[in-house]
N, C-alpha and C positions, 0 to 999 in steps of 0.2 A: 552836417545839419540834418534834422531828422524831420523826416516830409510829416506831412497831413495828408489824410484821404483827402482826396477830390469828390473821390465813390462816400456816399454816405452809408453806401451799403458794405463797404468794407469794414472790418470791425476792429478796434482799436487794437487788440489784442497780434492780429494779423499785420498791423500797422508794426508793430514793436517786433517782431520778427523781421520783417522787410528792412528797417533801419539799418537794424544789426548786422543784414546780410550786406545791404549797402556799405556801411563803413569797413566792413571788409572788404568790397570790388574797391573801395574809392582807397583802401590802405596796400592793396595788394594786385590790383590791374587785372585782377581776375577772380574766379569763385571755386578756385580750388580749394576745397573747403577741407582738413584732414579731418578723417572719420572720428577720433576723439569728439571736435568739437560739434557741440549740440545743435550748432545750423546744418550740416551734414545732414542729419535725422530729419530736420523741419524740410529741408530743400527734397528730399526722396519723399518725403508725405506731400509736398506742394504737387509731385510728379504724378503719385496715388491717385490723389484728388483729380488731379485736371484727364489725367486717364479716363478713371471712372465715372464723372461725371459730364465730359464731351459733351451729351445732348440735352444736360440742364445747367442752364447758364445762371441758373441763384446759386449751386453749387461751388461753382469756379467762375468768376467775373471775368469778361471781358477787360475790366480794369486793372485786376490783381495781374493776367499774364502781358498786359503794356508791362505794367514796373517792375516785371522780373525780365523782361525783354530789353529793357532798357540799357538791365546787369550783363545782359547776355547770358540769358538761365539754358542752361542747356536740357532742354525735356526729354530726351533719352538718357538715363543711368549707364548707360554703355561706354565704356572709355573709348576713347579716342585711340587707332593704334601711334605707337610710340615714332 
């Protein structure tokens, strides 16, 4: 089922990204995401973003990183050792 902002200031578009990624944690128990597919790419720009912009919060909302937290978004690109 595919959420609604709460945040008004999250913007639809970001909305439809987060879904997609959700019904992958909810179809696969995690966000192993393979580099083919195009959440891969959205998920390393989510990681860019909240990098870069740390100390402006219109950049990267407080809200957006609850609902990747929620997924268990892992904010380092760094693997995990084996």
């Amino acid at each position: 089922m595919a959420l609604q902002s709460e945040e008004p200031s999250i913007h639809p578009g970001w909305m439809k990204w987060y879904n997609t990624l959700k019904e992958f944690y909810d179809r696969n128990g995690d966000l192993h995401v393979p580099r083919k597919n195009p959440l891969h790419l959205w998920m390393r720009d989510q990681r860019s973003i909240a990098a870069m912009d740390m100390d402006d919060p219109r950049a990267f909302s407080p809200a957006k990183k609850k609902l990747l937290d929620k997924l268990q978004f892992r904010w380092s690109n760094k693997h995990r050792p084996a």
